[in-house]
N, C-alpha and C positions, 0 to 999 in steps of 0.2 A: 543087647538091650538088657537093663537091669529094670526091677519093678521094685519102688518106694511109695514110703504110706506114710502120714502125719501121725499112726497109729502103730509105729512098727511093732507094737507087743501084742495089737490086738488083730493088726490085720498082715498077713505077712504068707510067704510062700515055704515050703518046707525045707529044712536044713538042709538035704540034699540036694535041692533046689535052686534055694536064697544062694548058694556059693558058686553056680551054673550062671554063667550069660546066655541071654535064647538067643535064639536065630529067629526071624522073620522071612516069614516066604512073600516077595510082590505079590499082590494082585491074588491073595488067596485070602483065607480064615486063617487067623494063627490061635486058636485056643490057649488060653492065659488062666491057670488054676492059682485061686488064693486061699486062706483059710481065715476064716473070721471067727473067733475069741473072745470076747468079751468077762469079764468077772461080776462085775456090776453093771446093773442098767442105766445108771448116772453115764456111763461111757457111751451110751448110746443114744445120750443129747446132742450131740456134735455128732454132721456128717464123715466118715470117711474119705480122704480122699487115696485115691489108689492111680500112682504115675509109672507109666513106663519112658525110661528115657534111655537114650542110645550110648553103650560105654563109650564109643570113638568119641563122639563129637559134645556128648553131654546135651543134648537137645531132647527136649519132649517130643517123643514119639507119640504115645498113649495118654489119654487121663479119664480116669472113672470117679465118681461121686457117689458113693456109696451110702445110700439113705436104709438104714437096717433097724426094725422093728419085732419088739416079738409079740408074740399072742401067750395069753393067759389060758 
């Protein structure tokens, strides 16, 4: 499974990572780390989306909507 983002500059998994396919355990918790970046807060009018999809078959596994706000 690889994990893609409509935001890959802003949302994305570490170099050491991004170049790593995961593994999926059935029937358990797979803990999935991202890192979110932003430069501007204009970027953070549009939600994120964050997709895990399966290298073999290219099918959506995963998908998160990533609504990110900050405080003043």
């Amino acid at each position: 499974m690889r994990i893609h983002s409509n935001k890959p500059q802003s949302v994305f998994r570490s170099e050491g990572q991004a170049s790593q396919p995961m593994r999926l355990l059935p029937n358990s918790v797979n803990p999935i780390s991202v890192f979110a970046k932003f430069e501007s807060p204009t970027a953070l009018l549009t939600p994120s989306l964050v997709n895990a999809v399966d290298e073999n078959t290219g099918e959506l596994v995963y998908s998160w909507l990533l609504i990110i706000e900050t405080v003043a």
